[in-house]
Structure formats: structure tokens, C-alpha cells
VOKE-491267 format. One record per atom (N, C-alpha, C): residue number from 1; residue in three letters; atom name; x, y, z. Coordinates in Angstrom, 1 decimal, m for minus. Layout:
N
<r seq="NUM" type="ALA" atom="CA" x="X" y="Y" z="Z"/>
...
END
This chain:
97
<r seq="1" type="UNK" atom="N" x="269.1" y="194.6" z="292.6"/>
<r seq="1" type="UNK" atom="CA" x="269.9" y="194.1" z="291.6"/>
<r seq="1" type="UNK" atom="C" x="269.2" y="193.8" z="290.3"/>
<r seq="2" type="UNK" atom="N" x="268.0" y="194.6" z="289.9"/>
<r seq="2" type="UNK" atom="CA" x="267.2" y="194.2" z="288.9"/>
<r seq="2" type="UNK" atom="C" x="267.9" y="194.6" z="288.0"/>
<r seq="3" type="UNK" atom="N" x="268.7" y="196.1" z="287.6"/>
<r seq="3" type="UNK" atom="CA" x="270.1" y="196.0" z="286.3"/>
<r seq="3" type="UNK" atom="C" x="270.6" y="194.7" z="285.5"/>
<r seq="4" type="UNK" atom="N" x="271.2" y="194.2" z="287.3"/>
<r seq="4" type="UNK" atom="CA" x="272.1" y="192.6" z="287.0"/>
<r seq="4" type="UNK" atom="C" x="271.0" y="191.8" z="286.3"/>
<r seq="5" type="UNK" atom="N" x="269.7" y="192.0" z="286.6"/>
<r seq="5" type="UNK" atom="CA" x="269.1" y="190.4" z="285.7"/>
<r seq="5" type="UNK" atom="C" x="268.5" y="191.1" z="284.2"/>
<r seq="6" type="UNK" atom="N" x="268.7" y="192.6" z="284.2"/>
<r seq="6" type="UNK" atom="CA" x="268.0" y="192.8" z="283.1"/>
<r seq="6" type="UNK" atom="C" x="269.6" y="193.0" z="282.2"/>
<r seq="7" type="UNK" atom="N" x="270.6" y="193.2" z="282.7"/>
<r seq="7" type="UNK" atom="CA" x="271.8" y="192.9" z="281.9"/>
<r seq="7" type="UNK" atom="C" x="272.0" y="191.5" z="281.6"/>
<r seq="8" type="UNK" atom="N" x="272.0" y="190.5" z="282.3"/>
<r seq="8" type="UNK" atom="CA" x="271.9" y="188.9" z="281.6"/>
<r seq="8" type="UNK" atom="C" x="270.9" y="188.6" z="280.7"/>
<r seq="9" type="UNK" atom="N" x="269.9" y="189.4" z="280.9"/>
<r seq="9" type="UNK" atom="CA" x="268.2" y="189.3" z="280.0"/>
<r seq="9" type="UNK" atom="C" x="268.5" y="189.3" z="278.8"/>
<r seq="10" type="UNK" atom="N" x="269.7" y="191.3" z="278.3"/>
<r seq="10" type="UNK" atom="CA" x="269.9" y="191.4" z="276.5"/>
<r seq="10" type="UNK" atom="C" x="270.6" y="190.7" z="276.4"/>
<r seq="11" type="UNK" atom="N" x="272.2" y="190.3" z="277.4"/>
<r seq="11" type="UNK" atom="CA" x="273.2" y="189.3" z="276.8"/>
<r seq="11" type="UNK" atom="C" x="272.5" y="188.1" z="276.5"/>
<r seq="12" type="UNK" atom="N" x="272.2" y="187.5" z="277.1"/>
<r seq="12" type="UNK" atom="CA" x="271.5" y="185.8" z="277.1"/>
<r seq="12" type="UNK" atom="C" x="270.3" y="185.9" z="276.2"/>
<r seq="13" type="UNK" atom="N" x="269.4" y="186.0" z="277.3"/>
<r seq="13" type="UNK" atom="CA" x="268.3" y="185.5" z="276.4"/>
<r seq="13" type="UNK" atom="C" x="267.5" y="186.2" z="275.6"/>
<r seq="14" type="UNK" atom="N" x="267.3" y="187.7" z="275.2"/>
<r seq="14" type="UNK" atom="CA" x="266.7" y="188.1" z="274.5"/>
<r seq="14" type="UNK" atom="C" x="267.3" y="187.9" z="273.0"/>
<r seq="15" type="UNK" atom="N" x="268.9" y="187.5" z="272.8"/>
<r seq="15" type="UNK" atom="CA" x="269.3" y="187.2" z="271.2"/>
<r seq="15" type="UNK" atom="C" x="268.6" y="185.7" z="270.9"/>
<r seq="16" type="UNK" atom="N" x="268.6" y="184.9" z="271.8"/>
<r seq="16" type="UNK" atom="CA" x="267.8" y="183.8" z="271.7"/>
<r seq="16" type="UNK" atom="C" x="266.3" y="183.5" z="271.6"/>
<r seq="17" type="UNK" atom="N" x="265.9" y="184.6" z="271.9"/>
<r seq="17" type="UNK" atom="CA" x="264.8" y="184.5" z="271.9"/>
<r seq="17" type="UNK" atom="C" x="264.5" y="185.5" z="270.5"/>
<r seq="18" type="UNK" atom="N" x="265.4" y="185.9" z="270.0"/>
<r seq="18" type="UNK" atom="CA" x="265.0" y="186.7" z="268.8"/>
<r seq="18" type="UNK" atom="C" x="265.2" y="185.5" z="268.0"/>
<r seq="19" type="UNK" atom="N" x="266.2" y="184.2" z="267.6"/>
<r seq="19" type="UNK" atom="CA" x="266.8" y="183.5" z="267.2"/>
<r seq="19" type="UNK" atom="C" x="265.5" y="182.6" z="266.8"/>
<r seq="20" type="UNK" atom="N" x="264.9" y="182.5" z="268.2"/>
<r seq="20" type="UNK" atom="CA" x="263.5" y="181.3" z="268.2"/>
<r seq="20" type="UNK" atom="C" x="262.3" y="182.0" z="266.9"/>
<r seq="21" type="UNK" atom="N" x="262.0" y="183.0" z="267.6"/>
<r seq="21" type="UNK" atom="CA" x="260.8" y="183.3" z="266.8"/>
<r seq="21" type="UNK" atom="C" x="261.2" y="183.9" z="265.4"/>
<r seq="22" type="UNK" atom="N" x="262.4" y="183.6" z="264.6"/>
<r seq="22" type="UNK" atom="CA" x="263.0" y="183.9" z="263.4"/>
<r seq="22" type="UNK" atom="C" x="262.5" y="182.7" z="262.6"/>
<r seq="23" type="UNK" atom="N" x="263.1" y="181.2" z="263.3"/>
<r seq="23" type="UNK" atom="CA" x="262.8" y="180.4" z="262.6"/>
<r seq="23" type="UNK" atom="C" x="261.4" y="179.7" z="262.5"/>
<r seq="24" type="UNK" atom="N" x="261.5" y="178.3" z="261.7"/>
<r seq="24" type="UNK" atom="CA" x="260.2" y="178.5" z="261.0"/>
<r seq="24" type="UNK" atom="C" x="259.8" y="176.7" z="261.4"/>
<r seq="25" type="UNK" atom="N" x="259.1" y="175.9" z="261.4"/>
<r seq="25" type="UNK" atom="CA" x="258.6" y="174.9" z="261.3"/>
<r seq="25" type="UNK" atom="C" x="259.0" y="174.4" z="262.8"/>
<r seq="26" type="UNK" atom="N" x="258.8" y="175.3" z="264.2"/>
<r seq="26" type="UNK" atom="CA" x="258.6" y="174.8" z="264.9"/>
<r seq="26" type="UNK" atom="C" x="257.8" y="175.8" z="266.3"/>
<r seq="27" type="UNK" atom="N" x="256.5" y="175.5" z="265.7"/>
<r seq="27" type="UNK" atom="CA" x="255.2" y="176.6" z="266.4"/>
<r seq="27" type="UNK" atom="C" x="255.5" y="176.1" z="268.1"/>
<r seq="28" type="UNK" atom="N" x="255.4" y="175.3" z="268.2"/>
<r seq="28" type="UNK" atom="CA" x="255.3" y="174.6" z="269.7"/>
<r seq="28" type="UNK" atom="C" x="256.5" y="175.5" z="270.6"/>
<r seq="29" type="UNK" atom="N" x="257.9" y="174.9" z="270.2"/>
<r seq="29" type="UNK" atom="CA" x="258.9" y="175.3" z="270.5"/>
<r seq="29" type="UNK" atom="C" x="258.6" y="177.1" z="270.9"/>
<r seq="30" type="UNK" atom="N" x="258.0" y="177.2" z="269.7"/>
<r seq="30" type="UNK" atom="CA" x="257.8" y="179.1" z="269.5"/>
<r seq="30" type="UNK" atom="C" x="256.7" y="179.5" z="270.5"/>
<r seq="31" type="UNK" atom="N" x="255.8" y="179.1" z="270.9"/>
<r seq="31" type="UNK" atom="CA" x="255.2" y="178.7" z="272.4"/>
<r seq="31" type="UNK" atom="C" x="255.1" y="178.6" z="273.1"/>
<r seq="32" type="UNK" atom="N" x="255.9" y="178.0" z="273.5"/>
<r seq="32" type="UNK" atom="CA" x="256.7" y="177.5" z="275.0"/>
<r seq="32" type="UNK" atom="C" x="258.0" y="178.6" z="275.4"/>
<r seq="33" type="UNK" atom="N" x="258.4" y="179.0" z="274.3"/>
<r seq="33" type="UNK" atom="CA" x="259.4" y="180.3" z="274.8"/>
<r seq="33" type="UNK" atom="C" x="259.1" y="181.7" z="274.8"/>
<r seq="34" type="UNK" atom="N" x="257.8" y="181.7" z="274.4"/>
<r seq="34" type="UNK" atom="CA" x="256.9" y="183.1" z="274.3"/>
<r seq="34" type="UNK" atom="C" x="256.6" y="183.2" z="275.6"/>
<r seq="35" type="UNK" atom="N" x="256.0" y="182.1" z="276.1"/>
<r seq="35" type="UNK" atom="CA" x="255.4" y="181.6" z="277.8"/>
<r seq="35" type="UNK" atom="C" x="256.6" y="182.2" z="278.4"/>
<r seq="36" type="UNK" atom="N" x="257.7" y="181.2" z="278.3"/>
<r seq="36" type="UNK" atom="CA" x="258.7" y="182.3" z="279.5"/>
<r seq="36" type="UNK" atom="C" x="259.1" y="183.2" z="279.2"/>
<r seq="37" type="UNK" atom="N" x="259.3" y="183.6" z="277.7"/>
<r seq="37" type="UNK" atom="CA" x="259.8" y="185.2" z="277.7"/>
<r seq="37" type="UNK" atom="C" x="258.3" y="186.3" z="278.3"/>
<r seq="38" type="UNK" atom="N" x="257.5" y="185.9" z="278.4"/>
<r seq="38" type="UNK" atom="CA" x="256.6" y="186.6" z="278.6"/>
<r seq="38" type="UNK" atom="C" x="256.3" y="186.4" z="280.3"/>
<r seq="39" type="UNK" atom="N" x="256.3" y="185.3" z="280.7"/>
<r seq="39" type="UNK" atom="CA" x="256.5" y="185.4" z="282.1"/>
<r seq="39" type="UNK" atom="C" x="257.7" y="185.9" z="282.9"/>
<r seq="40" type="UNK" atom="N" x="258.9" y="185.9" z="282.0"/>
<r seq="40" type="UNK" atom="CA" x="259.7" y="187.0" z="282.8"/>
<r seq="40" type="UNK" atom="C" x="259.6" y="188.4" z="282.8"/>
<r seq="41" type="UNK" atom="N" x="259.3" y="188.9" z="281.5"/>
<r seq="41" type="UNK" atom="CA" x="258.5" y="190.0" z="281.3"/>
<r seq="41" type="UNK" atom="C" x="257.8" y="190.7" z="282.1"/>
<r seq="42" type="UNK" atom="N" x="256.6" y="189.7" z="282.8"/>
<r seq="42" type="UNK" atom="CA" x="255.4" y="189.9" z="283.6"/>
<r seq="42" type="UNK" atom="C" x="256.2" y="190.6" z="285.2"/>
<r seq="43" type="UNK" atom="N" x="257.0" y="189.5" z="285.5"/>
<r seq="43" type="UNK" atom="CA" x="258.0" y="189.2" z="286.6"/>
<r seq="43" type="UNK" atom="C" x="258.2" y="190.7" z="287.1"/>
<r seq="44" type="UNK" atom="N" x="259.5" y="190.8" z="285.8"/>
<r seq="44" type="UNK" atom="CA" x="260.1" y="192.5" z="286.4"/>
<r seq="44" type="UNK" atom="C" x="259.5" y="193.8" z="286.0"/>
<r seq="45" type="UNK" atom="N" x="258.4" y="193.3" z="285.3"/>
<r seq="45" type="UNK" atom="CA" x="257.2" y="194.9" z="285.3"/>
<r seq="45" type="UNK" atom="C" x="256.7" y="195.2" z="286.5"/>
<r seq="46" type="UNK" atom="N" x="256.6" y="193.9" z="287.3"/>
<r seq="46" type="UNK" atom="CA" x="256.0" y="194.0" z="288.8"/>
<r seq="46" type="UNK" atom="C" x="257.1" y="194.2" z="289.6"/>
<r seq="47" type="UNK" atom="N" x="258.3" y="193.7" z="290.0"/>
<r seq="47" type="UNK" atom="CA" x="259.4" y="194.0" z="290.5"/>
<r seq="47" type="UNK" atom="C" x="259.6" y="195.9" z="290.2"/>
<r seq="48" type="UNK" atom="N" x="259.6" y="196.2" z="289.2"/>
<r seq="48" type="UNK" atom="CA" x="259.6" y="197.5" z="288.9"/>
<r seq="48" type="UNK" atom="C" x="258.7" y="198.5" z="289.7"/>
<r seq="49" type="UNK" atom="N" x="257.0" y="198.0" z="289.0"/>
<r seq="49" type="UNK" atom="CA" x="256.3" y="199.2" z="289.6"/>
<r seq="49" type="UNK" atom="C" x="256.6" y="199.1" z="291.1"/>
<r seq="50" type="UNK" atom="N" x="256.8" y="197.9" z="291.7"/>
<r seq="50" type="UNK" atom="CA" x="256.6" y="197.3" z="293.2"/>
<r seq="50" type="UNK" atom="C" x="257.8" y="198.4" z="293.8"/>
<r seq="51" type="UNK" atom="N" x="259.1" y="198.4" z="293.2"/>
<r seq="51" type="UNK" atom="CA" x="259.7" y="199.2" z="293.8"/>
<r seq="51" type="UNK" atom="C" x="259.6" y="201.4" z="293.5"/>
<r seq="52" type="UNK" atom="N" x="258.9" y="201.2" z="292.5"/>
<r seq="52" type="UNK" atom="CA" x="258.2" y="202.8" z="292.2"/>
<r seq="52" type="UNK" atom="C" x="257.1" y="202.9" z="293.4"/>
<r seq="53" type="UNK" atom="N" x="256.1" y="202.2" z="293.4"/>
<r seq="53" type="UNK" atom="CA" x="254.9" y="202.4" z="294.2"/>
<r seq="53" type="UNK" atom="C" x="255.9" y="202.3" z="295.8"/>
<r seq="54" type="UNK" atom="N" x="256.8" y="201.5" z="296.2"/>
<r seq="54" type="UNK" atom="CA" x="257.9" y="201.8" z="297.5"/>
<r seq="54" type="UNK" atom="C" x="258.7" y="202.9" z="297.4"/>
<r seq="55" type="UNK" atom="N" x="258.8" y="203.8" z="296.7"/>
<r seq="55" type="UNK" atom="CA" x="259.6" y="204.8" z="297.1"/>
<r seq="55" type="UNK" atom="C" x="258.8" y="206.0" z="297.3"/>
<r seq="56" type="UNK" atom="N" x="257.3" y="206.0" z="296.2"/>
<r seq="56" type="UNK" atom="CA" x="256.3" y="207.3" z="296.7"/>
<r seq="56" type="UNK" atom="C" x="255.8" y="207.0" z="297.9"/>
<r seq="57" type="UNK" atom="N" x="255.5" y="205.6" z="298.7"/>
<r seq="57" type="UNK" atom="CA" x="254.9" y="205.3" z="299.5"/>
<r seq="57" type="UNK" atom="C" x="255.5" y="204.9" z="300.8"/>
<r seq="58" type="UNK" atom="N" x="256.6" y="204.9" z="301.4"/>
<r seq="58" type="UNK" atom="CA" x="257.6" y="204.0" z="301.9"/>
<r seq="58" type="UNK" atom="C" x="257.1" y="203.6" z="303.0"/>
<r seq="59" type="UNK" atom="N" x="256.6" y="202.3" z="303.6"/>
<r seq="59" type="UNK" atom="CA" x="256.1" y="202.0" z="305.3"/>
<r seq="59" type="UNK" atom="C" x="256.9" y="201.8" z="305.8"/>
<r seq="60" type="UNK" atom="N" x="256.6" y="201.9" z="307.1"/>
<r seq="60" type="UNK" atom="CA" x="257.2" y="201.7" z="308.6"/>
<r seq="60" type="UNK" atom="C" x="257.8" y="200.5" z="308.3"/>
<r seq="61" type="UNK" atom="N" x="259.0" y="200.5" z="308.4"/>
<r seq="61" type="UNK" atom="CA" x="259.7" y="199.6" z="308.7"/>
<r seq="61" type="UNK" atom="C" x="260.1" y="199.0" z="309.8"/>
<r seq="62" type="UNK" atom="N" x="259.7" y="199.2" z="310.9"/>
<r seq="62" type="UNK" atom="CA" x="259.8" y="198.9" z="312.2"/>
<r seq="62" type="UNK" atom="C" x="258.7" y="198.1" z="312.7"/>
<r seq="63" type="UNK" atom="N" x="257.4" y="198.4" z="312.0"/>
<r seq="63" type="UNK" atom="CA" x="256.4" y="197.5" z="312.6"/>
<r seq="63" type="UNK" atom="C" x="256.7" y="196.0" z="311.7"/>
<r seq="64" type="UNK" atom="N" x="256.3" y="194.4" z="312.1"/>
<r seq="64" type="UNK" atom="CA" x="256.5" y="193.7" z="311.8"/>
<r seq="64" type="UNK" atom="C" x="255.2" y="193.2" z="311.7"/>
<r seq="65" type="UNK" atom="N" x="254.4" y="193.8" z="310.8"/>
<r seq="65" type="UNK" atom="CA" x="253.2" y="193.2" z="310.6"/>
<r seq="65" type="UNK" atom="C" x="252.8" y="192.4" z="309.3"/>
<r seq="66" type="UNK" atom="N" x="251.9" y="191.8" z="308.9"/>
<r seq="66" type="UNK" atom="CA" x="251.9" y="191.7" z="307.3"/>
<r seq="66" type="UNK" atom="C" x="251.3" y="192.7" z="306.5"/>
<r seq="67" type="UNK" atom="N" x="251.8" y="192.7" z="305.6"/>
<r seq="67" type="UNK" atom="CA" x="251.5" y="194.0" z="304.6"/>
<r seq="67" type="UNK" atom="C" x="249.7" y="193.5" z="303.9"/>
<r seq="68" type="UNK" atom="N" x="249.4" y="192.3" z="303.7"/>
<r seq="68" type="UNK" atom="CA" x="247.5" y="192.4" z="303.7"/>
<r seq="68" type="UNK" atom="C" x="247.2" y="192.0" z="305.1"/>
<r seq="69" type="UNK" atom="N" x="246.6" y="192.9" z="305.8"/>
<r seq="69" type="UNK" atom="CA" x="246.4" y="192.3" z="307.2"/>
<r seq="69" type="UNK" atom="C" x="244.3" y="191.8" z="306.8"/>
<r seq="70" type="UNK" atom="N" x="244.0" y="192.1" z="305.4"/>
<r seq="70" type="UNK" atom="CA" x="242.1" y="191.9" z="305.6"/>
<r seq="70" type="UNK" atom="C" x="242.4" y="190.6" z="305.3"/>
<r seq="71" type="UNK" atom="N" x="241.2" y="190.1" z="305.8"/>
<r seq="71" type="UNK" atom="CA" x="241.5" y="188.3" z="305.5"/>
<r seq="71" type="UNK" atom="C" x="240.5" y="188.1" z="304.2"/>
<r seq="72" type="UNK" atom="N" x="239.7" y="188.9" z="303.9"/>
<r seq="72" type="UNK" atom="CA" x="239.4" y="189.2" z="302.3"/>
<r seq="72" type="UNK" atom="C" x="240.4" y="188.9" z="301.3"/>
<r seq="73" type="UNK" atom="N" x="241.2" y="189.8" z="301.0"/>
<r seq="73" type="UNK" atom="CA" x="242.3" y="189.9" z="300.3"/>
<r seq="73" type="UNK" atom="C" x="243.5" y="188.2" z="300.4"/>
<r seq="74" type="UNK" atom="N" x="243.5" y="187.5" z="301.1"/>
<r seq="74" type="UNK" atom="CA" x="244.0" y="186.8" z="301.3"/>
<r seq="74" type="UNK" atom="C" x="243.6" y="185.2" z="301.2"/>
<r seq="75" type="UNK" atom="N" x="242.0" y="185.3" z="301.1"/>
<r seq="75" type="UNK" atom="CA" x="241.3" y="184.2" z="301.1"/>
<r seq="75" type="UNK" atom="C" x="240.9" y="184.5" z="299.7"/>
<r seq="76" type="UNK" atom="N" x="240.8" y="185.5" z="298.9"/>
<r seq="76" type="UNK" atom="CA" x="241.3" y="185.3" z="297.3"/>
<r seq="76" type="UNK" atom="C" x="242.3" y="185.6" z="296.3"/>
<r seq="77" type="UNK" atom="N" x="243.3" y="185.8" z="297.2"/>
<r seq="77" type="UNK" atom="CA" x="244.7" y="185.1" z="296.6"/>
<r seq="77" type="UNK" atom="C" x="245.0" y="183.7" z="297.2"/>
<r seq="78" type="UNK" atom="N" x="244.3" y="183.5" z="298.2"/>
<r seq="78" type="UNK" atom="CA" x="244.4" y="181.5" z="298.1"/>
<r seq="78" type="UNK" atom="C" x="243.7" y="180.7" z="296.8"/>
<r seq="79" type="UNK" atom="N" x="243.0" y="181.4" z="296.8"/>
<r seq="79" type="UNK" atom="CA" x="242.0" y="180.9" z="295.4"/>
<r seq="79" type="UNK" atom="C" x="242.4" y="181.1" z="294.2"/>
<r seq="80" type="UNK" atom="N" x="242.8" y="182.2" z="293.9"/>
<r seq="80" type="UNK" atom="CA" x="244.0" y="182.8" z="292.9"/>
<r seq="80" type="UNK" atom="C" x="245.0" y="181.6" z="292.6"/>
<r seq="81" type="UNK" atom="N" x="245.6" y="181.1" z="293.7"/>
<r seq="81" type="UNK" atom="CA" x="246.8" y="180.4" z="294.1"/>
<r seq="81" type="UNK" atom="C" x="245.9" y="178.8" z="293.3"/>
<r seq="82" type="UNK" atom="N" x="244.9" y="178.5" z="293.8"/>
<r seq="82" type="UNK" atom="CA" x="244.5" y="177.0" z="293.9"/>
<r seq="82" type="UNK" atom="C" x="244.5" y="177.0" z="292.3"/>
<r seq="83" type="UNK" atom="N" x="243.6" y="178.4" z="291.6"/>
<r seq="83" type="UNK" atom="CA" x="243.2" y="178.1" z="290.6"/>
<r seq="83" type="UNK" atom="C" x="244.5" y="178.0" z="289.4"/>
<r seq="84" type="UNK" atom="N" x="245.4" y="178.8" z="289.5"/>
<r seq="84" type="UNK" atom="CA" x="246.9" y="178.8" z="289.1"/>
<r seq="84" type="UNK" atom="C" x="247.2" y="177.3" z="288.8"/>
<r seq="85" type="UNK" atom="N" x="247.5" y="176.4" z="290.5"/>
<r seq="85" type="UNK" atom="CA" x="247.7" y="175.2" z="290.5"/>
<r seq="85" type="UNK" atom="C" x="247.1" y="174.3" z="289.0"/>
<r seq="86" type="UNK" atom="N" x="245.3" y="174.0" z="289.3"/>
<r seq="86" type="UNK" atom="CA" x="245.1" y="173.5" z="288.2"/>
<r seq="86" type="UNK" atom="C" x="245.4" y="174.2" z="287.0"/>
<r seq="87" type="UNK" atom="N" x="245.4" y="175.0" z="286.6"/>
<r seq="87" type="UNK" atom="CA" x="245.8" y="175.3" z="285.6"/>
<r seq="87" type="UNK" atom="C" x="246.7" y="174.7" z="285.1"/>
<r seq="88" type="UNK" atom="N" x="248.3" y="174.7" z="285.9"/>
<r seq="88" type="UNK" atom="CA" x="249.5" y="174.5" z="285.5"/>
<r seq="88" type="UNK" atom="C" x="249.5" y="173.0" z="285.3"/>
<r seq="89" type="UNK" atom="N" x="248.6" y="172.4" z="286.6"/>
<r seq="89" type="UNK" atom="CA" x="248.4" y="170.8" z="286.2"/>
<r seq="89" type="UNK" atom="C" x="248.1" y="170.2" z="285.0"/>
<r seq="90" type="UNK" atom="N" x="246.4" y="170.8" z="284.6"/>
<r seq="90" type="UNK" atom="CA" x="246.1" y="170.2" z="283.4"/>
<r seq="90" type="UNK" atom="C" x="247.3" y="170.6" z="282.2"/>
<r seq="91" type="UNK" atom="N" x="247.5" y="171.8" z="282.0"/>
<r seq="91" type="UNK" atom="CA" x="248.4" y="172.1" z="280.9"/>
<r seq="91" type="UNK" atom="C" x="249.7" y="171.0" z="280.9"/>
<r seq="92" type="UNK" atom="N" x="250.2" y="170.1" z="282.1"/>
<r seq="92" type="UNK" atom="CA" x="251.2" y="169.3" z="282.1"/>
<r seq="92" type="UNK" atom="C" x="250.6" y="168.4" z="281.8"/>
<r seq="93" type="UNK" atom="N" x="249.5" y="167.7" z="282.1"/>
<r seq="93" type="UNK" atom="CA" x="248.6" y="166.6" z="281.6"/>
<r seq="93" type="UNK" atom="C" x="248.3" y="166.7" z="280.1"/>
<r seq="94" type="UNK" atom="N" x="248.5" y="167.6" z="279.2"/>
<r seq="94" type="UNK" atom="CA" x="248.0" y="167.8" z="278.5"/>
<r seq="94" type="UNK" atom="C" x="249.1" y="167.7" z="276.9"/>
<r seq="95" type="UNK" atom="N" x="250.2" y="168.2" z="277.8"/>
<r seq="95" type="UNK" atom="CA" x="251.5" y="168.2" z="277.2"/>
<r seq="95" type="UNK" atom="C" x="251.8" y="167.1" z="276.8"/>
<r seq="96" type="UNK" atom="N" x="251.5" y="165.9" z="277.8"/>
<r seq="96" type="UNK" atom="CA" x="251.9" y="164.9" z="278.2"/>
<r seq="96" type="UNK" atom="C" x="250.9" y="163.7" z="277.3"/>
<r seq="97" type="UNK" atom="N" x="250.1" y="164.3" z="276.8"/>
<r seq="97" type="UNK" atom="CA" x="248.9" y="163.2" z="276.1"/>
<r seq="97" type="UNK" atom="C" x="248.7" y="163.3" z="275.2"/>
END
């Protein structure tokens, strides 16, 4: 259904998001909705390739295994993950002071 969210994307938010960065004496505001227009952005570029790289590649669908089975790969996306966290922390601490 990625159409459906990139049809509500031009109706909705992308006139508003044209609307934001038109006007003028409020950088913060202009900031803070770059952040999510850009992390939705981020979102369905990956949703996209993810389903390109699934159609040249297609796995077994019958085995029920996980798709990173190295514990390499997993033990730094935990860390990935932790470092994310603080990140998002201090930036709310930060907001906030």
C-alpha cells in the first residue's frame, strides 16, 4: 500500500510542508518539519529499495528463520539502536532547557 501513503503524502503533507518553508520568522518551526519531512522521506526510500532488492532476490518463504542469522550484524544494530536512544534523549533534554 506504499501508493496509498505516498497519495496522502502530495494531498496532505507535502502542500504544507511547502507552506512551512515559504514563510519567514520561524527557523525552529522550519526545523522541526524538515526532521519529519525528511524522516519520512528516509522511511519509504527504504520501503522502496527493500521491496526492489525482494523481487530480484525473493527468499524462501517457508523456512521460518531470521533474516540476520550472524550475531555480528545484530550486536551492532543493538548499538546502533542504544546510540539512536541517547541521541533522541538528549535532543528532548535539550528542547526542553
Amino acid at each position: 500500500m506504499t501508493w496509498l501513503r505516498w497519495l496522502f503524502f502530495v494531498l496532505g503533507t507535502l502542500p504544507q510542508a511547502i507552506k512551512l518553508m515559504v514563510m519567514s520568522g520561524v527557523p525552529w518551526t522550519k526545523a522541526w518539519g524538515l526532521m519529519l519531512l525528511s524522516s519520512f522521506l528516509l522511511v519509504e526510500m527504504l520501503v522502496v529499495f527493500s521491496s526492489i532488492i525482494e523481487r530480484a532476490h525473493p527468499r524462501d518463504r517457508s523456512a521460518n528463520r531470521p533474516r540476520f542469522e550472524s550475531t555480528y550484524i545484530i550486536r551492532i544494530l543493538g548499538y546502533a539502536n542504544r546510540f539512536l536512544i541517547v541521541i533522541a534523549v538528549l535532543l528532548q533534554v535539550s528542547a526542553f532547557c
